[in-house]
C-alpha positions as CSV (number, residue, x, y, z in Angstrom):
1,X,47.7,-134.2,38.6
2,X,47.4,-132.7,35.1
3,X,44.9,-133.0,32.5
4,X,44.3,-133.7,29.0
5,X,41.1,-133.2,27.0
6,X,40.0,-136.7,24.7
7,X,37.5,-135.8,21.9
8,X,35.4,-138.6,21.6
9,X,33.6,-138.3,17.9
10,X,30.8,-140.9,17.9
11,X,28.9,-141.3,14.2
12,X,26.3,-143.8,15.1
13,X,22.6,-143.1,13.6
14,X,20.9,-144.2,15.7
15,X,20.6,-143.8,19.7
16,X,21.7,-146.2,21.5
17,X,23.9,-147.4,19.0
18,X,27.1,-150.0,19.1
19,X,29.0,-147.1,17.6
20,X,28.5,-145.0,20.9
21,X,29.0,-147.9,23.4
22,X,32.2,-148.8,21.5
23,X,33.3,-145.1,21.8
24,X,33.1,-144.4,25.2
25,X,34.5,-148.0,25.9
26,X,37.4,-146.8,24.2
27,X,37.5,-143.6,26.2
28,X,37.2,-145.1,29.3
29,X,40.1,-147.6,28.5
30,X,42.1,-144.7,27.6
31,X,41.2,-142.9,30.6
32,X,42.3,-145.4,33.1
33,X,45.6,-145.9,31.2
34,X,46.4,-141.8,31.6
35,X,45.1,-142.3,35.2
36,X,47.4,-145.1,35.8
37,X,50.3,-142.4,34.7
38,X,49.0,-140.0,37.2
39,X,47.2,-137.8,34.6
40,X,43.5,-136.7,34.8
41,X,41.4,-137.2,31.5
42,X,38.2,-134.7,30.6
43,X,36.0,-136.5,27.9
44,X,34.0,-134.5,25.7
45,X,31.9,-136.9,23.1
46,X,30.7,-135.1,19.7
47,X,27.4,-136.8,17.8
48,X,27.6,-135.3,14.8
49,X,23.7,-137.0,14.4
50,X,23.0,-134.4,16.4
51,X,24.8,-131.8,14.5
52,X,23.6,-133.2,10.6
53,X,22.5,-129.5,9.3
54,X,25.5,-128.1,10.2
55,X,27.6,-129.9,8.5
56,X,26.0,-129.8,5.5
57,X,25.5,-125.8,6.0
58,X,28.9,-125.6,6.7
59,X,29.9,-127.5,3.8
60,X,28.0,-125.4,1.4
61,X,29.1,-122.4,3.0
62,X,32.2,-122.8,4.4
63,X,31.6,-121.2,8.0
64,X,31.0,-123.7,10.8
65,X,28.0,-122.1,13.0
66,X,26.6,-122.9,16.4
67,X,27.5,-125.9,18.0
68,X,29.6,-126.9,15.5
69,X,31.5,-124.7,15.8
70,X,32.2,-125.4,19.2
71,X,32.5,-129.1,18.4
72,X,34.8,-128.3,15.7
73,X,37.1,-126.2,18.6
74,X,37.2,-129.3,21.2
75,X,38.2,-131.7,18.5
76,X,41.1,-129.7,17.2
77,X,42.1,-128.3,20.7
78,X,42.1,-131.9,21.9
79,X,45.2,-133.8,23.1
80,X,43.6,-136.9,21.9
81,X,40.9,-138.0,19.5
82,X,39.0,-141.3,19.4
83,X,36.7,-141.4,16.2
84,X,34.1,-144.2,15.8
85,X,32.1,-144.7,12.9
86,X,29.8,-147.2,11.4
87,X,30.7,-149.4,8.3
88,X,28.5,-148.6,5.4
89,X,28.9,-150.0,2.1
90,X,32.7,-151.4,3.1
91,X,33.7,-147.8,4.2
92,X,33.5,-145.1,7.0
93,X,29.4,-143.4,6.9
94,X,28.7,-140.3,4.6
95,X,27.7,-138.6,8.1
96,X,31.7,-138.9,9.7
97,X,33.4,-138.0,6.6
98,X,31.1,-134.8,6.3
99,X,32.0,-134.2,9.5
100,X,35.8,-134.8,8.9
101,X,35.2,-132.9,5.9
102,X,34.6,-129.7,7.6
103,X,37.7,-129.6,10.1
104,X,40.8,-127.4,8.7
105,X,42.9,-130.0,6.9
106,X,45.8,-128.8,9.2
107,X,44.2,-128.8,12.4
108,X,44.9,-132.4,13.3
109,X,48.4,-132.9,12.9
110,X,50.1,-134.6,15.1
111,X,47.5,-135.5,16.9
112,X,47.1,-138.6,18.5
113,X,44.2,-140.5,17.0
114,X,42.8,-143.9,18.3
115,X,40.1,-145.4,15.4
116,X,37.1,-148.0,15.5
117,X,34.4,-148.7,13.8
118,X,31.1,-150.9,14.0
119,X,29.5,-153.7,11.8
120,X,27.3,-156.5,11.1
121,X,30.3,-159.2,10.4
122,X,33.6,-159.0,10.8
123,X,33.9,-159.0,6.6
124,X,33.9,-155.1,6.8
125,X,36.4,-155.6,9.9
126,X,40.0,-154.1,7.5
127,X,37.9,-151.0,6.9
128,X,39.6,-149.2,9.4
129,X,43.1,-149.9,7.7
130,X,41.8,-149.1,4.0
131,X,39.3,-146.3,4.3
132,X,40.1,-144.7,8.2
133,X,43.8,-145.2,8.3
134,X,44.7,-143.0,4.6
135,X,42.0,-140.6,5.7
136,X,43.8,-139.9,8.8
137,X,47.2,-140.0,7.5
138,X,46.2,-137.3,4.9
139,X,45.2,-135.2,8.0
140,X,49.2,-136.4,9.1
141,X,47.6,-137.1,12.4
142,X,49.3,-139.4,14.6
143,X,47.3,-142.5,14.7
144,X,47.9,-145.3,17.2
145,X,48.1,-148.8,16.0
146,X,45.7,-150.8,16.8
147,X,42.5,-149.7,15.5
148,X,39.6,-151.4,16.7
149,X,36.4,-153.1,14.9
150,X,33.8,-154.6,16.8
151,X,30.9,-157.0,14.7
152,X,27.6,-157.7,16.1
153,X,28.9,-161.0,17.8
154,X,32.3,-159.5,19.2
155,X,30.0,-157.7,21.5
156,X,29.8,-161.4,23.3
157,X,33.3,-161.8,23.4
158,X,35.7,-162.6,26.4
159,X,38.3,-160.9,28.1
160,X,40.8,-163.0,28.5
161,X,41.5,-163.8,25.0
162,X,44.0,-161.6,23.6
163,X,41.7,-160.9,20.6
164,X,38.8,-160.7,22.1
165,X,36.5,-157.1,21.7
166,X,37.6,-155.9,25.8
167,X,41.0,-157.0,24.9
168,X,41.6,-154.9,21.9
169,X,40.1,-151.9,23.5
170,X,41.9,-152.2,26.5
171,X,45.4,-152.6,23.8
172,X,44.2,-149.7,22.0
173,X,43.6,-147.3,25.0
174,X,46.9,-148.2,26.5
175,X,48.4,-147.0,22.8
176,X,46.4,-143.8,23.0
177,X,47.1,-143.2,26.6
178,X,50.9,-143.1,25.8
179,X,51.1,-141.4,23.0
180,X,49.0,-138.1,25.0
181,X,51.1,-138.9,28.2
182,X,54.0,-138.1,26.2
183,X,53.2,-134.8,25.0
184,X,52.9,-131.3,26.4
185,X,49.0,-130.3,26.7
186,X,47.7,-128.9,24.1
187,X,46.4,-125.2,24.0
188,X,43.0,-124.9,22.1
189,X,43.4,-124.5,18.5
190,X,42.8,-121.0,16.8
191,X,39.4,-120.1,15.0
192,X,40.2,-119.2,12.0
193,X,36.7,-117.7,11.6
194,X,37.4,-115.2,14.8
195,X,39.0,-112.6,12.3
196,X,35.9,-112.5,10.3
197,X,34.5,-109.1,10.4
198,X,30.5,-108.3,11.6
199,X,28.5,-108.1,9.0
200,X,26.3,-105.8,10.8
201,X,29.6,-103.5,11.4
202,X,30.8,-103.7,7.9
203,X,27.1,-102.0,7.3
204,X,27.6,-99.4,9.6
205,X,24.6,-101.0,11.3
């Protein structure tokens, strides 16, 4: 059985948070639909919460560090990406773009990307296709169709209803699942930082 690697990038605040339970519901849904085609999945999930002064070092330096680094290397060396985020003020949080912000504008093409995000009503529920969607096409990822937004009271929904919350995960994993299925595993991607000389070296220590 072979494997592929899905980066799960979760951007919830807080802990627990919908945003995580709607991420590795998507995960699982996707996993099951590559284990259905005979295909193993290994599911790494990224908080950038966790990884907040990074980011913003790395944004005012321009050199990942640490274990964004190495969070920054599973999402790019993924053969599949699902990125959940939290609807703030009608768009995507401050917190995941940051985070998107500091991944090599080349790094994701081509990749398949499955996108949700969470709210309080289902008013914010076309943020995914007017803030996510260009953002991801900019990256020229490949980005499956159905993007999925789950409100507070979706959480109650019922399977059997074709638009119900379980439904559209289930749709969108299936979407995912396919589009990694039909590619070649990835290798991880280059660091681009691994040709930057030691500073200690450079002094002769």
């Amino acid at each position: 059985m072979t494997t592929r690697t899905i980066a799960v990038v979760s951007a919830g605040l807080s802990q627990p948070s919908s945003t995580r339970m709607l991420a590795d519901r998507l995960a699982q849904a996707t996993t099951d639909a590559l284990t259905e085609r005979g295909i193993a999945a290994e599911v790494v999930t990224i908080e950038p919460r966790d990884l907040a002064h990074d980011i913003t070092n790395a944004m005012l330096t321009g050199f990942p560090a640490g274990e964004l680094r190495t969070a920054l290397e599973t999402v790019t060396g993924a053969d599949g990406i699902v990125a959940v985020t939290p609807v703030f003020m009608t768009s995507y949080s401050g917190l995941f773009k940051s985070f998107v912000d500091v991944i090599d504008k080349d790094a994701l093409r081509e990749v398949p990307v499955l996108m949700g995000a969470t709210g309080g009503t289902p008013r914010h529920s076309l943020a995914t296709e007017y803030a996510m969607r260009p953002l991801f096409a900019y990256l020229h990822a490949d980005v499956v169709s159905t993007a999925v937004f789950a409100a507070t009271d979706d959480w109650a929904g019922h399977g059997d209803d074709v638009s119900s919350l379980p439904a559209r995960i289930r749709r969108a994993g299936r979407e995912l699942a396919e589009k990694v299925a039909t590619r070649p595993a990835r290798a991880a991607a280059a660091d681009e930082f691994d040709a930057v000389p030691d500073f200690a070296d450079l002094l002769g220590r």
